[in-house]
N, C-alpha and C positions, 0 to 999 in steps of 0.2 A: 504494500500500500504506500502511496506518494505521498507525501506532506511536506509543503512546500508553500512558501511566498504564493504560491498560483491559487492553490488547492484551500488559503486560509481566506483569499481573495475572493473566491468561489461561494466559499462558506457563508463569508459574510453578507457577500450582498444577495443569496437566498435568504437569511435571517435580517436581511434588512427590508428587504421586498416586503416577506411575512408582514413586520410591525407595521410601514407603511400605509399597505393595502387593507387590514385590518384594523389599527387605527381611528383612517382617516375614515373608514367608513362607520366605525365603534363610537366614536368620539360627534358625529355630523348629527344636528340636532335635528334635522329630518329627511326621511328619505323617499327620492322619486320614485315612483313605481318606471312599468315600462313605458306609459305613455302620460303626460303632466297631464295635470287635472287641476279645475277652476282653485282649488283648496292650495295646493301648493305655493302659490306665489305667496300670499299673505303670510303661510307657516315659514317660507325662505326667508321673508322678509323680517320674524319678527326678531333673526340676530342673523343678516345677510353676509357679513364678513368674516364670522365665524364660520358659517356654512362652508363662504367660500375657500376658507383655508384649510379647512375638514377634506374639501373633493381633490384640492389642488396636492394635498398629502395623499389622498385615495390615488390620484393619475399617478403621481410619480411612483407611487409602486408597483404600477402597471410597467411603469419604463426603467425600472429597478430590476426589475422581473427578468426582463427583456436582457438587459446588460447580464444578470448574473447566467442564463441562459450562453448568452456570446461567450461570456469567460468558459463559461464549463465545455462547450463543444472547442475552445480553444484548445482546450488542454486534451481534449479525446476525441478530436476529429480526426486524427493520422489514419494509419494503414495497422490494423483492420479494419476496424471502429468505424471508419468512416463514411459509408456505404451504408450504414442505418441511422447512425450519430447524426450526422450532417442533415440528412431532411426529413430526421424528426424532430431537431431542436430548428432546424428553418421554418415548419409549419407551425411550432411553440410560438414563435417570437411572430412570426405573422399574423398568427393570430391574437396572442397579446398587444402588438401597435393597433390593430383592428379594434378592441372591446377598448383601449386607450383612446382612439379617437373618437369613438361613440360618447366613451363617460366624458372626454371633453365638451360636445356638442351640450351635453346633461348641465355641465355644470357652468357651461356661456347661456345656453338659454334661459336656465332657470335666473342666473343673477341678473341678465339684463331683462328677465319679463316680470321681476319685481317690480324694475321701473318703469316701465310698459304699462304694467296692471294697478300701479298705484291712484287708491283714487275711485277706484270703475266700480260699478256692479255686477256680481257674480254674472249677469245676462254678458255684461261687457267682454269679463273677462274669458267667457265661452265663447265668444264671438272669434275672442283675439285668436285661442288656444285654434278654433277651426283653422285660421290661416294657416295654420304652417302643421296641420296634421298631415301633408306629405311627405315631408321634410321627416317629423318625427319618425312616421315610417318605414324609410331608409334607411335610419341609425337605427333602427329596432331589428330589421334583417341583418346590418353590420355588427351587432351582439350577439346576434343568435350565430352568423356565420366565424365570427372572431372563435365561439364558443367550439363549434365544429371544428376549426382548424384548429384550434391548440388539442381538441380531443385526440386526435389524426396523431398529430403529433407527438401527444404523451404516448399511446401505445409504440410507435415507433422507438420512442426514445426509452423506452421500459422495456421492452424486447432487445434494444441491443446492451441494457445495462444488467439483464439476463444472461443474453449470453455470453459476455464476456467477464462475466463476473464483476463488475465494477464497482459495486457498491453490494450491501447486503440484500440476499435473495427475498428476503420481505420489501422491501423498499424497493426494489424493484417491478414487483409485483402489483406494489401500492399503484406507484406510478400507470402501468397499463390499466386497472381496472379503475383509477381515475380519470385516465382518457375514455375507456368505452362508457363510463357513464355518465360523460359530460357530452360527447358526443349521441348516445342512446337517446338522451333526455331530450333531446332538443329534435331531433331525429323522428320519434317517436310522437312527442308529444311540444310541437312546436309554438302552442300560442297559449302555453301555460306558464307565465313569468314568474310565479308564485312555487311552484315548485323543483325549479334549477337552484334557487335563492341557497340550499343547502351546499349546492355543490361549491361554492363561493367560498364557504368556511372550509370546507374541505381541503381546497384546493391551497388557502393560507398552510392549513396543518401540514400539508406536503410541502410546500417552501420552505416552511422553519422545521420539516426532520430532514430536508433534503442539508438544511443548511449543518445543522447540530450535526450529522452522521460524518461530512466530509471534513468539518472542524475538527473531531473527534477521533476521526480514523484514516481521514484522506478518501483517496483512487488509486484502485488497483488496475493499473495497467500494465503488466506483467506480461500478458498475452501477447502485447504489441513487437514482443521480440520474437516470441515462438515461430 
């Protein structure tokens, strides 16, 4: 097993992704469903800046996520590795800048239709939210597809930490059958935004054992010489 400058590097910024991402969503004194509702604006507005540094900590651990991903296929994307390594941690990170761009849309529209909605009556403020329920739309498909590609991904990336032993055989395991059911979920049962919500917390608990496991014990890439 490695342990190394790289490997602590690694470590950290899945454990930093982890607090981030749960945090900032733990800590946000209200939360959007998948599509804004008349209510929302005035509960955004009744401490808007706090909100908005709650989501803006939620996004960066989207792009936390994302880096500690890059670091990790940095160090295991060689020969042999690299023929399942490489695009399964491609479709991860594609898919995480995906659900990043969406929560950004969440958290520019919500703060600016604070001030939009300031003022109005609930008719108003339904009026407002019609306009742009295309829009919202789009970014609702780019969560749910962010969601599929990183699923894609995590089995990819579980199957080759399988077999090449890279990390422990439970934890790798974790990994695949948290891709097939972040992908199943959505897959299966696409317009129920209430019921993926768990895979959310899930998905934090695998970044902070992915992080704690290679702090702890490193990467085992041994194979790479065989």
């Amino acid at each position: 097993m490695i342990k190394n400058f790289g490997t602590k590097f690694i470590g950290w910024a899945f454990v930093l992704a982890a607090l981030l991402l749960w945090s900032g969503w733990a800590l946000s004194p209200h939360h959007v469903g998948e599509y804004f509702q008349a209510s929302d604006f005035p509960a955004i507005g009744e401490n808007v800046w706090f909100w908005i540094w709650m989501y803006r900590i939620h996004i960066f651990g989207w792009v936390t996520m994302a880096i500690a991903i890059f670091a990790f296929v940095s160090m295991t994307g060689k020969k042999p590795f690299g023929v399942v390594i490489i695009p399964g941690a491609g479709m991860v990170i594609v898919g995480t800048f995906t659900i990043a761009i969406a929560a950004a849309f969440y958290y520019n529209y919500g703060a600016w239709g604070v001030g939009q909605t300031m003022g109005k009556s609930p008719e108003e403020i339904q009026e407002f939210l019609n306009g742009t329920l295309y829009t919202n739309q789009y970014v609702t498909c780019f969560v749910r597809f962010g969601r599929i590609f990183s699923g894609v991904g995590l089995i990819l990336l579980g199957f080759g930490l399988l077999k090449w032993h890279m990390l422990s055989k439970w934890l790798s395991w974790f990994t695949i059958l948290l891709g097939l059911t972040a992908m199943g979920i959505i897959l299966a049962i696409p317009d129920n935004f209430e019921i993926y919500k768990p895979v959310f917390h899930v998905k934090v608990i695998w970044l902070l054992t992915m992080g704690v496991f290679i702090l702890l014990k490193g990467i085992n890439l041994s194979e790479a010489e065989s």
